[in-house]
C-alpha positions as CSV (number, residue, x, y, z in Angstrom):
1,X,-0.8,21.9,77.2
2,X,-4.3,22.5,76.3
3,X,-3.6,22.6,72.7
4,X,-2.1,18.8,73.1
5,X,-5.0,17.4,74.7
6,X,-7.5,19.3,72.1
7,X,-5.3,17.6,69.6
8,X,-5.3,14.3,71.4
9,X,-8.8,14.2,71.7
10,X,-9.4,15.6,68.2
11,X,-7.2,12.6,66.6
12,X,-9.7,10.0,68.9
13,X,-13.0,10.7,67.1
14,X,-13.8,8.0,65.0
15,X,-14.2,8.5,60.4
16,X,-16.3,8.2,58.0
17,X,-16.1,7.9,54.5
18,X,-16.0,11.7,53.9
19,X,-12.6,11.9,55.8
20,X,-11.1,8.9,54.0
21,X,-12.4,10.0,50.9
22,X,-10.7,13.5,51.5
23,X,-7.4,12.0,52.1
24,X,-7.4,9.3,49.2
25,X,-8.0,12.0,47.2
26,X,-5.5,14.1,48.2
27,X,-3.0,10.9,48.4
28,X,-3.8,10.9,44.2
29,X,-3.0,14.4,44.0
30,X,0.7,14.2,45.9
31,X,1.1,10.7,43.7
32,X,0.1,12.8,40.7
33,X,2.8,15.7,41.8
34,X,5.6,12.6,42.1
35,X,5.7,12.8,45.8
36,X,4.4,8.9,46.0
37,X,4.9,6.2,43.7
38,X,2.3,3.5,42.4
39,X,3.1,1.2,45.2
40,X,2.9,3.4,48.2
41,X,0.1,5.0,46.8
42,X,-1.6,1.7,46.6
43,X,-0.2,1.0,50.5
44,X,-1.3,4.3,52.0
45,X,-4.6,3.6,49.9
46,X,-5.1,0.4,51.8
47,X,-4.6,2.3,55.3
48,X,-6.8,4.8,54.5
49,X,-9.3,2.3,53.6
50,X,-9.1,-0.1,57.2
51,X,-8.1,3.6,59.3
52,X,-10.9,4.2,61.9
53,X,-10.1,8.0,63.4
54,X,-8.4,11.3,62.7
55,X,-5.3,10.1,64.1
56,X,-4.5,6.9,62.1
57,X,-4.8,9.6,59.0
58,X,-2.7,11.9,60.4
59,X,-0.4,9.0,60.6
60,X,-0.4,7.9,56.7
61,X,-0.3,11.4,55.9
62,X,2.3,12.5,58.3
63,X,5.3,13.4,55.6
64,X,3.1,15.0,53.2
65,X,2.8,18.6,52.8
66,X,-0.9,19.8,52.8
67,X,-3.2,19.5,51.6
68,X,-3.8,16.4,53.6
69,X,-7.2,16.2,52.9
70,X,-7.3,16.4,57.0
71,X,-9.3,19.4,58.4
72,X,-7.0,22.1,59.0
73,X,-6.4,23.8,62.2
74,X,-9.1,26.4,62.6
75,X,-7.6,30.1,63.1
76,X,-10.2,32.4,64.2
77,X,-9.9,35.4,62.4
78,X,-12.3,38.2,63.7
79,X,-15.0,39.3,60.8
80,X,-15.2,42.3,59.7
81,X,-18.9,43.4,58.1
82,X,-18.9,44.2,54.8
83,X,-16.1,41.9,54.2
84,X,-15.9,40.5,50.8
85,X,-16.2,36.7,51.6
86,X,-18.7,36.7,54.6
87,X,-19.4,33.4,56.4
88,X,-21.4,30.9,54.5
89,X,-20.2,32.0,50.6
90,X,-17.7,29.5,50.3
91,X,-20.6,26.7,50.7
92,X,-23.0,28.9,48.5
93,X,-20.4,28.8,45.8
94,X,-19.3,25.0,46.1
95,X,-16.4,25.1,48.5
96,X,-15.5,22.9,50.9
97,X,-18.6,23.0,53.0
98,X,-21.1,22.7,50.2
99,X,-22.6,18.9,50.1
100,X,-21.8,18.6,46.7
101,X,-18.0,19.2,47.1
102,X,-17.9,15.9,49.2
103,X,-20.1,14.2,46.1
104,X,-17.3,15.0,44.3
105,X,-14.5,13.6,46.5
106,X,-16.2,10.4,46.9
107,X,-16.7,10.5,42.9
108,X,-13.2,11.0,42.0
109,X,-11.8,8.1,44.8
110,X,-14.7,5.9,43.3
111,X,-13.1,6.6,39.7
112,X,-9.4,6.5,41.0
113,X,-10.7,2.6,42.0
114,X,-12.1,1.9,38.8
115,X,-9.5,3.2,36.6
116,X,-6.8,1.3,38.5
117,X,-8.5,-1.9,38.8
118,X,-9.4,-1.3,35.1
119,X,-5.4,-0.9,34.2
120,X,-3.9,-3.8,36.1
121,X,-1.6,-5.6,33.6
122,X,-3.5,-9.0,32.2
123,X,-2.0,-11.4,29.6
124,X,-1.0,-9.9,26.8
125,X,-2.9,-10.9,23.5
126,X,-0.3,-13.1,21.2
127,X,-1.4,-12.0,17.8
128,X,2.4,-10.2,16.6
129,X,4.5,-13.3,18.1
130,X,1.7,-15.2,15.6
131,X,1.9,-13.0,12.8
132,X,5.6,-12.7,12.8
133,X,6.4,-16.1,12.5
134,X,3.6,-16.4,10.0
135,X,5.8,-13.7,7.9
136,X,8.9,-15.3,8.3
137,X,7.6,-18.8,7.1
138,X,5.9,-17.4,3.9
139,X,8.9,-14.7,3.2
140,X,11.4,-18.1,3.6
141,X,9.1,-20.5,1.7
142,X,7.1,-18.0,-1.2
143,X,9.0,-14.8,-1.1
144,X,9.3,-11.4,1.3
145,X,6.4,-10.2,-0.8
146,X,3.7,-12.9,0.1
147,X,5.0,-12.9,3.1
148,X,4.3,-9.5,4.2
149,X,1.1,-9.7,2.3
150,X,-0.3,-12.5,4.7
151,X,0.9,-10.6,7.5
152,X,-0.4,-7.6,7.0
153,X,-3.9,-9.0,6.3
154,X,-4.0,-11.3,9.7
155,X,-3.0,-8.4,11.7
156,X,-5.9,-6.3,9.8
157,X,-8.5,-9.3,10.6
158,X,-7.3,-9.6,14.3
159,X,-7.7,-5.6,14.6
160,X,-11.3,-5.4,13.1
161,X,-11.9,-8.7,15.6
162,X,-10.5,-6.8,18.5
163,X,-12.3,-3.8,17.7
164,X,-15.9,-5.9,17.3
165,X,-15.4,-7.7,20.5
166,X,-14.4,-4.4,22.4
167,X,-17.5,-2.6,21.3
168,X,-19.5,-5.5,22.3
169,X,-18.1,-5.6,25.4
170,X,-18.9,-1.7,25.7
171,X,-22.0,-1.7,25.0
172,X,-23.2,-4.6,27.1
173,X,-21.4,-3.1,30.1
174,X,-23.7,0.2,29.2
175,X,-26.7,-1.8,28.9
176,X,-25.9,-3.5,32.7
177,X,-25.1,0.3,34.3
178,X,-27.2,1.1,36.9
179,X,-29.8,3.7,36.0
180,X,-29.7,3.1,32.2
């Protein structure tokens, strides 16, 4: 009974963005493993986002198998001295209690947001549609020769255009990133 109400209580206390950065990250690592697809990731990543304490991520994490990216039950295990791993070397070495372990949670759900907003589908650029029916014209009117000819040289113009515009667009983004 007094494990219940030390859970209860536990699930009550209200999150920050270490937690929910914990558990997006793990939600990317059980969508990575296949245990989620892209939509329920994208659901569960939405609850994470609005969840306010331990218990409403318990809840979105419920029928996963850990890690969670909950705290785990502590087990006190008695110390021995001259133990091999003595209290306090996990954070020396960069484990989970070592502040830059949490830097890198929150880095890797900042990137997870930026490389999905940075794949969502767009229109799709109509260059073959063009230069296909520019072949077919030319290889009806002046011959399958000319014809591939043309076509071959617009799709080599649109590339090299592509290409200029994309590393214009790279390097003013770069030029606009903080700290540059």
């Amino acid at each position: 009974m007094a494990r219940h109400d030390e859970t209860a209580l536990h699930d009550a206390l209200r999150i920050g963005d270490a937690e929910r950065d914990a558990v997006m990250v793990a939600l990317h690592d059980h969508f990575a493993e296949g245990r989620l697809d892209r939509a329920e990731l994208d659901e569960r990543l939405e609850a994470v986002l609005s969840a306010r304490t331990r218990g409403d991520l318990r809840a979105i994490v419920r029928d996963l198998p850990s890690p969670t990216g909950l705290p785990e039950p502590r087990k006190e295990a008695p110390w021995e001295p001259g133990h091999a791993w003595e209290p306090g070397m996990a954070v020396m070495f960069g484990g989970p209690g070592h502040p830059a372990w949490h830097r890198h949670q929150r880095h890797m759900a900042r990137r997870h947001r930026q490389m999905a907003q940075r794949h969502r589908p767009g229109p799709l650029f109509p260059a073959f549609p063009v230069v296909f029916a520019v072949f077919l014209v030319l290889a009806f009117t002046a011959g399958p020769g000319t014809g591939l000819l043309v076509a071959l040289q617009i799709a080599l113009a649109v590339w090299i255009l592509r290409a200029v515009l994309l590393a214009f667009g790279i390097r003013r983004s770069r030029r606009h990133a903080p700290g540059s």
